[in-house]
N, CA, C and O atoms as CSV, one atom per row, in Angstrom:
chain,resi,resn,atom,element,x,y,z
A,1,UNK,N,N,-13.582,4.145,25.981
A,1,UNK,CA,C,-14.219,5.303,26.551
A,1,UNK,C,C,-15.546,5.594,25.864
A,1,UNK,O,O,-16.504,5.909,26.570
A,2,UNK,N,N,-15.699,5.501,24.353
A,2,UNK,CA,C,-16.855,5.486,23.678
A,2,UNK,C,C,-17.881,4.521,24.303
A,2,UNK,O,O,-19.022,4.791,24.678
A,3,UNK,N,N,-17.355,3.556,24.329
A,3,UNK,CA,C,-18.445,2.413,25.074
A,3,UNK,C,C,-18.889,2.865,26.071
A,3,UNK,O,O,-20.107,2.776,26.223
A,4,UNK,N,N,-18.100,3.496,27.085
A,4,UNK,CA,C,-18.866,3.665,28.055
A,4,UNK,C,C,-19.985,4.844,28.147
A,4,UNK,O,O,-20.976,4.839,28.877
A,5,UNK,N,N,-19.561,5.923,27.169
A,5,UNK,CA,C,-20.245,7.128,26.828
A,5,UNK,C,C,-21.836,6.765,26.754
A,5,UNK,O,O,-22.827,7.267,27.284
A,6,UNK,N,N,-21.530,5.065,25.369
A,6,UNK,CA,C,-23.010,4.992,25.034
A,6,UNK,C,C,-23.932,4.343,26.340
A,6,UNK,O,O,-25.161,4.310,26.286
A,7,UNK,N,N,-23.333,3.955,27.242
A,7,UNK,CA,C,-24.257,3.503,28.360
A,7,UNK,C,C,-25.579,4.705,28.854
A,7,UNK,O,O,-26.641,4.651,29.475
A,8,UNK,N,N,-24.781,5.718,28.174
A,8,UNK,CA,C,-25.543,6.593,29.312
A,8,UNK,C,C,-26.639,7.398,28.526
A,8,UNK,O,O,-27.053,8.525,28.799
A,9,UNK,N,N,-27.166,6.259,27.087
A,9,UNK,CA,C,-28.168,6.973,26.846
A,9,UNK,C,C,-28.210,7.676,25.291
A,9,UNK,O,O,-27.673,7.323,24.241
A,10,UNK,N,N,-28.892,8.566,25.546
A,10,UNK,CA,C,-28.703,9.166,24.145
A,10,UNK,C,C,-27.967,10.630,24.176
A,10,UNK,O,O,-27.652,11.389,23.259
A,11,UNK,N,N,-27.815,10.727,25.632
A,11,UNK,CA,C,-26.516,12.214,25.846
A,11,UNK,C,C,-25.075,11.577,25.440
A,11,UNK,O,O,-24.164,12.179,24.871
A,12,UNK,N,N,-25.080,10.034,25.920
A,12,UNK,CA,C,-24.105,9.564,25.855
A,12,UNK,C,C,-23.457,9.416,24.008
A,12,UNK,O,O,-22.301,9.366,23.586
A,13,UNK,N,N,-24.703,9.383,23.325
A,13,UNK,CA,C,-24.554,8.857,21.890
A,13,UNK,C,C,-24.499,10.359,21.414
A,13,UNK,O,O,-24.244,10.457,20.213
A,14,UNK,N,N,-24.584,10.923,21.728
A,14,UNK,CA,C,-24.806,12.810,21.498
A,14,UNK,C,C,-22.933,13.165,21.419
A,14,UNK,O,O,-22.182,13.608,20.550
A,15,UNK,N,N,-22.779,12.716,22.742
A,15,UNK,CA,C,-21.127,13.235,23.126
A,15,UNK,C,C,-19.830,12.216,22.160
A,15,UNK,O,O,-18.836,12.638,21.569
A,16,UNK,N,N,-20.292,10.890,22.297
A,16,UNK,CA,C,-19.291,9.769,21.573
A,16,UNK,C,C,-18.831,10.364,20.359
A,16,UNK,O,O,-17.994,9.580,19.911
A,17,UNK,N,N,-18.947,11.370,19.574
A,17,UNK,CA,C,-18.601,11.027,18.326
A,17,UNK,C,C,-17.426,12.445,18.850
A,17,UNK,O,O,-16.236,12.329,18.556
A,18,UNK,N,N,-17.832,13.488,19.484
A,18,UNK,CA,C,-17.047,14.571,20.088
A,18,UNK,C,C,-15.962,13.946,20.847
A,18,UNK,O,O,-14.894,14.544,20.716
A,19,UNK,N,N,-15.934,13.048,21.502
A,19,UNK,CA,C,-15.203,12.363,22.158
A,19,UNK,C,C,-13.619,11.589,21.418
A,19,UNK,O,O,-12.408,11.710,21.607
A,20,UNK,N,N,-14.746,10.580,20.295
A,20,UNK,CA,C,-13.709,10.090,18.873
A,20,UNK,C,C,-12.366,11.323,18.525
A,20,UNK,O,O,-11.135,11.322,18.493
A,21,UNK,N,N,-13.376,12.200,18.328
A,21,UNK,CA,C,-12.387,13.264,17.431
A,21,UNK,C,C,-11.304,14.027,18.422
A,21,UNK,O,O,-10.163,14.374,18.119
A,22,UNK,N,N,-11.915,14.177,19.573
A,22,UNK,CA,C,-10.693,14.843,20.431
A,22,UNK,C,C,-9.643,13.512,20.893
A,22,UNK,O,O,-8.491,13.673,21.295
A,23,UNK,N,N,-10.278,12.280,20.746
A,23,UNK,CA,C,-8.712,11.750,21.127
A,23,UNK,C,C,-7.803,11.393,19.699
A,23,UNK,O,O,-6.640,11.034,19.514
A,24,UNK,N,N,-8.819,11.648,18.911
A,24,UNK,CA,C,-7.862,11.379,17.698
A,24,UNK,C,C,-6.546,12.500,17.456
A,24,UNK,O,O,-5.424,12.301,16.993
A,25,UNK,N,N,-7.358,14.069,18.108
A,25,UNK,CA,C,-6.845,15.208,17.508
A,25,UNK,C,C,-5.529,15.008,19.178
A,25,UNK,O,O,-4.587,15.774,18.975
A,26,UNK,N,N,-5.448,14.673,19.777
A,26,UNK,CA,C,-4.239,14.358,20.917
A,26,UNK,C,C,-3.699,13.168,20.562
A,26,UNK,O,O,-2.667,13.206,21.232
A,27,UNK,N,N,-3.664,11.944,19.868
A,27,UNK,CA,C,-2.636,11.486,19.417
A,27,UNK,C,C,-2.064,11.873,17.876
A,27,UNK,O,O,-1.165,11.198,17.374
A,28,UNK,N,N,-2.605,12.899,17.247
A,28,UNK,CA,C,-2.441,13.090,15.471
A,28,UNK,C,C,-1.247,13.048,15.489
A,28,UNK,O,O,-0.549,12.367,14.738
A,29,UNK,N,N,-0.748,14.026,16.654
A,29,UNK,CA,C,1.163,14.975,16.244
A,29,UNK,C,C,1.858,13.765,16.943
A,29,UNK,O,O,2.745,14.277,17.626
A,30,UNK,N,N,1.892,12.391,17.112
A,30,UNK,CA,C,2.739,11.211,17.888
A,30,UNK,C,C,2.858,10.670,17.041
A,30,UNK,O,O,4.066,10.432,17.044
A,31,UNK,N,N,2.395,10.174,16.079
A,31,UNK,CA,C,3.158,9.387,15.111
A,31,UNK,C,C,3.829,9.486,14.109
A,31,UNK,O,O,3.190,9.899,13.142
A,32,UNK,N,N,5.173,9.214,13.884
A,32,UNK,CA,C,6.099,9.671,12.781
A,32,UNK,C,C,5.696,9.037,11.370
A,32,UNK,O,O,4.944,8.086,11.583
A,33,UNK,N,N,5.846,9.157,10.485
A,33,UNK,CA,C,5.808,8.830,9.392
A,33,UNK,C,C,7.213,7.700,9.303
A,33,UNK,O,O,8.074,8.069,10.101
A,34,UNK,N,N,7.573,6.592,8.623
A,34,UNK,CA,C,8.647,6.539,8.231
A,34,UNK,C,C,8.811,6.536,6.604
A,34,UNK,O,O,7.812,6.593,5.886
A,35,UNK,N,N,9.780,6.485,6.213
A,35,UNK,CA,C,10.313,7.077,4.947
A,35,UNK,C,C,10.440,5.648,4.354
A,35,UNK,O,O,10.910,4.646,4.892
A,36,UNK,N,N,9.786,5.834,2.829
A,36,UNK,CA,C,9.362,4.471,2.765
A,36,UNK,C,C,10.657,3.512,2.000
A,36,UNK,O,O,10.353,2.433,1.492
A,37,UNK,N,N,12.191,4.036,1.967
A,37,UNK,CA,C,13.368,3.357,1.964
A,37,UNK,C,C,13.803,2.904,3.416
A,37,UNK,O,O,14.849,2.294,3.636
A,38,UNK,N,N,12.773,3.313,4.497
A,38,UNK,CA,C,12.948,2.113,5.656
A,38,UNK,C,C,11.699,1.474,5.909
A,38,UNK,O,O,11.841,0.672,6.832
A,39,UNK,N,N,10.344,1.502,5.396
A,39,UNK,CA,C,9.232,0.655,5.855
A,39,UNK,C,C,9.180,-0.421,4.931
A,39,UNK,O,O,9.140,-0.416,3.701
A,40,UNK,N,N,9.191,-1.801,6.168
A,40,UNK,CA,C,8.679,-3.035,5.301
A,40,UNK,C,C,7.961,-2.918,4.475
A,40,UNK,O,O,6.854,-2.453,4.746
A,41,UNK,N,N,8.198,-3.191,3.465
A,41,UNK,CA,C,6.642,-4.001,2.395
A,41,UNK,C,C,5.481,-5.293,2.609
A,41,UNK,O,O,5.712,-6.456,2.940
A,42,UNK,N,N,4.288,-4.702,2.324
A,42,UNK,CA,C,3.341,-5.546,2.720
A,42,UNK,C,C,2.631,-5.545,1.212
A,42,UNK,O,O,2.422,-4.502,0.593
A,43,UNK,N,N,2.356,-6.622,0.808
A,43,UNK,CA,C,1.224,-6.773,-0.326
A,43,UNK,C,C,0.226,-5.572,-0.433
A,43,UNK,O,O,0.120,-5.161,-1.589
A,44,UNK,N,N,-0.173,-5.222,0.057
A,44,UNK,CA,C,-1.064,-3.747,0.012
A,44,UNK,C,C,-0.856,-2.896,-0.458
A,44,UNK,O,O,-1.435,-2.403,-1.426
A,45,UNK,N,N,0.226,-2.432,0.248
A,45,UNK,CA,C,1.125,-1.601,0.294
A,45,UNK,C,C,1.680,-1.156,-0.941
A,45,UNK,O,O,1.603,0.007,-1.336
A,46,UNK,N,N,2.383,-2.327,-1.704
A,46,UNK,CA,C,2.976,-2.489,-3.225
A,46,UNK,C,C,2.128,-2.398,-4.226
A,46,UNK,O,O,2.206,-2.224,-5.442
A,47,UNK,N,N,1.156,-2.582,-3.305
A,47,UNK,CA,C,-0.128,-2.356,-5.025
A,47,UNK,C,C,-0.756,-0.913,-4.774
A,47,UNK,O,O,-1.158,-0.138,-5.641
A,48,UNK,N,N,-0.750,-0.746,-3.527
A,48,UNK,CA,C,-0.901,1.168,-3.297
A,48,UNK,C,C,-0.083,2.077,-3.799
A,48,UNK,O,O,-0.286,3.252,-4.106
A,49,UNK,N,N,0.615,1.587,-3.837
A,49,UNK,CA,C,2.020,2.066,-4.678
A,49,UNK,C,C,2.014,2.142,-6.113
A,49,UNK,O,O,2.621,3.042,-6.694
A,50,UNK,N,N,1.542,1.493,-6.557
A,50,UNK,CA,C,1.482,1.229,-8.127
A,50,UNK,C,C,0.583,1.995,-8.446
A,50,UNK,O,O,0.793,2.974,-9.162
A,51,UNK,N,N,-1.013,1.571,-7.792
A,51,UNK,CA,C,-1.969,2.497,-7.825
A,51,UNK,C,C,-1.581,3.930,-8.147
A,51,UNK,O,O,-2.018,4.651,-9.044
A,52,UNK,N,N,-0.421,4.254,-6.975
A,52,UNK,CA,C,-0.184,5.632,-6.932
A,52,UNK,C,C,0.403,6.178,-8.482
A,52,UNK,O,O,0.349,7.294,-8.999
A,53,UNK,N,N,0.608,5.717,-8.655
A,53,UNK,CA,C,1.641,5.916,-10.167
A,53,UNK,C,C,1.165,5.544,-11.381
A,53,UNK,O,O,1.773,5.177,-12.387
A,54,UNK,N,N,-0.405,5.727,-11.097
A,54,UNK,CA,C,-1.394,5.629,-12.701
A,54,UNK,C,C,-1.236,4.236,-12.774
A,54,UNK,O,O,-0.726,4.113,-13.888
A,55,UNK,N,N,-1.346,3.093,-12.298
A,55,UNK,CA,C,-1.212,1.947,-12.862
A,55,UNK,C,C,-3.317,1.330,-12.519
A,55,UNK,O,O,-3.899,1.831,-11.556
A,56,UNK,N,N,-3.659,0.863,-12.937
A,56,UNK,CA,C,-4.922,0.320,-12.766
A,56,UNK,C,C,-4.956,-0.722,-11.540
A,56,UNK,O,O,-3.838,-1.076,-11.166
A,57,UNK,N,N,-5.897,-1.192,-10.951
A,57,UNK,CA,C,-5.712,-2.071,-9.814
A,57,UNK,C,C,-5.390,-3.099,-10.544
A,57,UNK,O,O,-4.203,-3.339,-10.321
A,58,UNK,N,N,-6.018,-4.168,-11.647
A,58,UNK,CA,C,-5.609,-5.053,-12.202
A,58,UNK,C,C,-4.454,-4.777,-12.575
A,58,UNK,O,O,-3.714,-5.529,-11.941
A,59,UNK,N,N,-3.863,-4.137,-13.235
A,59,UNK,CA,C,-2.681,-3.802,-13.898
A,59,UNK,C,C,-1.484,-4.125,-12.546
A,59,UNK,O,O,-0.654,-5.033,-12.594
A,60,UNK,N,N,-1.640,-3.185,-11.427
A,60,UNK,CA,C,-0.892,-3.470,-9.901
A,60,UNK,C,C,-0.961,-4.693,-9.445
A,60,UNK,O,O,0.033,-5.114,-8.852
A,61,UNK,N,N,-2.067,-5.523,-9.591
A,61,UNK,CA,C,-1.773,-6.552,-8.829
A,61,UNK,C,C,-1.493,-7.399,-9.789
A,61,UNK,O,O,-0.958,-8.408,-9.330
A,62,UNK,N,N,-1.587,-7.413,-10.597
A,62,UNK,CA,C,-0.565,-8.792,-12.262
A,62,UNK,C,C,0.811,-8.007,-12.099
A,62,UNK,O,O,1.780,-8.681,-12.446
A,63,UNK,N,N,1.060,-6.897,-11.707
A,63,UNK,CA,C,2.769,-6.653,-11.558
A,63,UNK,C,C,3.372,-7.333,-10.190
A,63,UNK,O,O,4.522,-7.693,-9.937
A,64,UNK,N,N,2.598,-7.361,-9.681
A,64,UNK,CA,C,2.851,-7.378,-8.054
A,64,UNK,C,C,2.934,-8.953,-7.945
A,64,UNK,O,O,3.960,-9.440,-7.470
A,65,UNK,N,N,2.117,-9.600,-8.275
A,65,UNK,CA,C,1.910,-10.975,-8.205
A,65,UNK,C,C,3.109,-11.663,-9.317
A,65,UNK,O,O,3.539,-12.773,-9.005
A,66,UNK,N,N,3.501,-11.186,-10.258
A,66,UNK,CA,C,4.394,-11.651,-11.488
A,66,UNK,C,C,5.711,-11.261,-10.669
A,66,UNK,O,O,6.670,-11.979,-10.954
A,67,UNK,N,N,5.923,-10.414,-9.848
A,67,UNK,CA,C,7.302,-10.414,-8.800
A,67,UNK,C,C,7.261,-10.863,-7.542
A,67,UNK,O,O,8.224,-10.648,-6.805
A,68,UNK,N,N,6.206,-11.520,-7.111
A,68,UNK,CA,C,6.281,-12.229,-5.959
A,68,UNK,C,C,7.324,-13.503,-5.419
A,68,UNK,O,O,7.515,-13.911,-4.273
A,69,UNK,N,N,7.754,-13.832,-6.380
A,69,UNK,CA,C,8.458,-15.008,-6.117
A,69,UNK,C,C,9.778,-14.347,-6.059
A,69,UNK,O,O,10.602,-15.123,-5.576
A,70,UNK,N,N,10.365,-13.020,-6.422
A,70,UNK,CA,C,11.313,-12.689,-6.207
A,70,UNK,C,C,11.499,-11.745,-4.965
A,70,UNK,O,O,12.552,-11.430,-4.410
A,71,UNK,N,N,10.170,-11.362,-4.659
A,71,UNK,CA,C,10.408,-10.332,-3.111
A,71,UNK,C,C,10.802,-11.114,-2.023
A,71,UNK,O,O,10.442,-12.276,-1.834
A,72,UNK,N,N,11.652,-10.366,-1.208
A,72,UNK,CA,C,11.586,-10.861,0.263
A,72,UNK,C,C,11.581,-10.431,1.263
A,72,UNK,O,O,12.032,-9.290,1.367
A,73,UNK,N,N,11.044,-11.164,2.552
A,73,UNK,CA,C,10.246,-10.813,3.661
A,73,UNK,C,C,11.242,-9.192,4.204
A,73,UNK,O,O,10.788,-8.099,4.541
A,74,UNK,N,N,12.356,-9.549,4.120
A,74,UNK,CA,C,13.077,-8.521,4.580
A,74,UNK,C,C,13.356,-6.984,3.848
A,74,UNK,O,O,14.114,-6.109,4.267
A,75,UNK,N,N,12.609,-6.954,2.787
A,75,UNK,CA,C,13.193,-5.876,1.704
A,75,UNK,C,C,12.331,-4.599,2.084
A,75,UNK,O,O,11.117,-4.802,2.068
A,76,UNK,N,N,12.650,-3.610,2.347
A,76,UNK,CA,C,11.809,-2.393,2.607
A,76,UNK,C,C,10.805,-2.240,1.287
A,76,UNK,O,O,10.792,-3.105,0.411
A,77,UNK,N,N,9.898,-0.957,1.226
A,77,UNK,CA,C,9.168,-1.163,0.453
A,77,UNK,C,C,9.436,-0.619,-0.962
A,77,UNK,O,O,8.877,-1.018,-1.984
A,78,UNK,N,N,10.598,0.584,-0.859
A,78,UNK,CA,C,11.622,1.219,-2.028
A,78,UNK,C,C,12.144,-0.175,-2.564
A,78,UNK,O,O,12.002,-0.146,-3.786
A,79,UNK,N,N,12.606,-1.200,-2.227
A,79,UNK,CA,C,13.302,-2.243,-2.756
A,79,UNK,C,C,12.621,-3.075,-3.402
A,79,UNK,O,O,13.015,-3.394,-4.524
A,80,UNK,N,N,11.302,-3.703,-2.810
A,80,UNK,CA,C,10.244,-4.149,-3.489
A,80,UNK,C,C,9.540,-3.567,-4.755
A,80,UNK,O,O,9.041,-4.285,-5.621
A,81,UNK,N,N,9.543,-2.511,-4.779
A,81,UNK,CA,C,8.892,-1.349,-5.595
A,81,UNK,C,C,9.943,-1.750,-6.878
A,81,UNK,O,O,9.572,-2.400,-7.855
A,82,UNK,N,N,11.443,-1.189,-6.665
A,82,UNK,CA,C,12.091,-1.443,-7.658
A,82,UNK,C,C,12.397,-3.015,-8.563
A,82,UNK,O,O,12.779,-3.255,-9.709
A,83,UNK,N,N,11.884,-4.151,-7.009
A,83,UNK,CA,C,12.030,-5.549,-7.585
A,83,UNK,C,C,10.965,-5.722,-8.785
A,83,UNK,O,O,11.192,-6.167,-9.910
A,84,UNK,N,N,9.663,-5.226,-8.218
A,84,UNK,CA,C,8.506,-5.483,-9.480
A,84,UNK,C,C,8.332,-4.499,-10.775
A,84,UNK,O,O,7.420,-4.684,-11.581
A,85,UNK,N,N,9.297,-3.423,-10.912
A,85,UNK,CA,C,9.850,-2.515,-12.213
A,85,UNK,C,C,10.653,-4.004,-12.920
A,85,UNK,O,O,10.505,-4.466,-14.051
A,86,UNK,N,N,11.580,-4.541,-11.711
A,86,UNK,CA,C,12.474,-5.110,-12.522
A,86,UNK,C,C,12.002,-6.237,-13.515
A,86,UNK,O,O,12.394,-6.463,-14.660
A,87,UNK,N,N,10.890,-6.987,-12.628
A,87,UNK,CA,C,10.299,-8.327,-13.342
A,87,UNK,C,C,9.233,-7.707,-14.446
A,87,UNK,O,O,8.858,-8.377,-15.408
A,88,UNK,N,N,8.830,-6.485,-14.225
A,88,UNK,CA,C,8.023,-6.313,-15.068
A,88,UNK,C,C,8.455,-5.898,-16.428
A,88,UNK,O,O,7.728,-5.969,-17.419
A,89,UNK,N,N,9.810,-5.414,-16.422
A,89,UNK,CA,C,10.928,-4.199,-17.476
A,89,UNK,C,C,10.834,-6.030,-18.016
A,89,UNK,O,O,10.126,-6.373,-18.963
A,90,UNK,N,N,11.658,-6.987,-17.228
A,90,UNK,CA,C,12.105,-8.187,-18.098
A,90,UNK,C,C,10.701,-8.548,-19.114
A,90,UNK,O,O,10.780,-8.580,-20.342
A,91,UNK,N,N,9.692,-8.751,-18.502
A,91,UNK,CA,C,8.154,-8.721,-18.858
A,91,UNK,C,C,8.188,-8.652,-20.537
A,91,UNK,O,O,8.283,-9.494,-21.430
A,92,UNK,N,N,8.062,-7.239,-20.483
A,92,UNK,CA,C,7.954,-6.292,-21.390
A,92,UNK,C,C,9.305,-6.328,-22.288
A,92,UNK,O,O,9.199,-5.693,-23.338
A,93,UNK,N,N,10.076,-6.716,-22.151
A,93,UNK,CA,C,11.255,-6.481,-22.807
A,93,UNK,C,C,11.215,-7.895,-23.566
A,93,UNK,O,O,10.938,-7.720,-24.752
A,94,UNK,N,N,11.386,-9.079,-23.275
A,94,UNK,CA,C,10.670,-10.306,-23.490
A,94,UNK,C,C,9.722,-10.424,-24.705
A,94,UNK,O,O,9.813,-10.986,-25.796
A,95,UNK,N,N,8.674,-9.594,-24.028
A,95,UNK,CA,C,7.483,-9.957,-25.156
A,95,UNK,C,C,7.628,-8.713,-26.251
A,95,UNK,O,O,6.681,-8.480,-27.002
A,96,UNK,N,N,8.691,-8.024,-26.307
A,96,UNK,CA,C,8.687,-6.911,-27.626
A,96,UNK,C,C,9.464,-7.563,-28.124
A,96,UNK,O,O,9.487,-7.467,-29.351
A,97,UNK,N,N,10.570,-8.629,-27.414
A,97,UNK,CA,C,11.338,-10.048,-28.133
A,97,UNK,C,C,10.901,-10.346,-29.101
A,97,UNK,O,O,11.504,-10.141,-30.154
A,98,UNK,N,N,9.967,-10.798,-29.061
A,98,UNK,CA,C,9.290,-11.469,-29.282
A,98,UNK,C,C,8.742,-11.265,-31.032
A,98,UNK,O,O,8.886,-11.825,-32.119
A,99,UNK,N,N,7.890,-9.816,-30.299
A,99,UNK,CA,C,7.149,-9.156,-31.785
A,99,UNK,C,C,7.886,-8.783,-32.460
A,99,UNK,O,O,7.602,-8.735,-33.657
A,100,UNK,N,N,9.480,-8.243,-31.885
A,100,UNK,CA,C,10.345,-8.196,-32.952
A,100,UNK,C,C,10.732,-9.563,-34.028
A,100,UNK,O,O,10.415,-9.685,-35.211
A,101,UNK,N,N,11.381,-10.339,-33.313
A,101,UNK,CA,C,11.128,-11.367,-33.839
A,101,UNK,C,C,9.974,-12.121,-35.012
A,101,UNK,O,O,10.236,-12.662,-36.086
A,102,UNK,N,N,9.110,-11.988,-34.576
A,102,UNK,CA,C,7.777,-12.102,-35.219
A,102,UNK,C,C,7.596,-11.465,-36.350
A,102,UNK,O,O,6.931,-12.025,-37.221
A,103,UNK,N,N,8.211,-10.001,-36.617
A,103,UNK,CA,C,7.942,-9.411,-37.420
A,103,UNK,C,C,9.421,-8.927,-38.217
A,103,UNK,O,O,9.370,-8.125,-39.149
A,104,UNK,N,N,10.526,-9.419,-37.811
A,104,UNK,CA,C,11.818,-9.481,-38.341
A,104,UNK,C,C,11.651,-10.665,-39.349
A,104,UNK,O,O,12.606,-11.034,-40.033
């Protein structure tokens, strides 16, 4: 519908952006949210997530990528979330192994 608005000029380029916003503001209230213990996980997604929770982008995506081999296609995104705590807890738990060790 924008496209066709701009045919008509510069009334047309005047109205397009009024246009944008009223069909945005008639579909806003149609889409549900789902609750993210039922939405797939997508790579994005899992590092938006991390993001969300004070983690640095580098920091999110070396967690995210260090549990990749254990996610799967089917796991919502609550499940994924908790898979890359898990590889990361082993992570960390591992390498304080370690320094204990080191320093035992």
């Amino acid at each position: 519908m924008v496209d066709w608005l701009l045919d008509f000029g510069p009334q047309g380029r005047y109205v397009a952006p009024l246009c944008r916003y009223l069909i945005g503001l008639a579909f806003q209230g149609t889409a549900t949210q789902v609750p993210v213990n039922q939405q797939p996980w997508t790579y994005d997604e899992l590092v938006s997530a991390f993001e969300g929770m004070a983690y640095h982008h580098n920091e999110a995506v070396a967690a995210v990528n260090k549990a990749l081999p254990s996610l799967r296609a089917e796991m919502t995104l609550q499940e994924a979330i908790l898979v890359v705590f898990r590889v990361a807890g082993n992570g960390l738990n591992s390498q304080s192994n370690k320094e204990d060790n080191n320093n035992g």
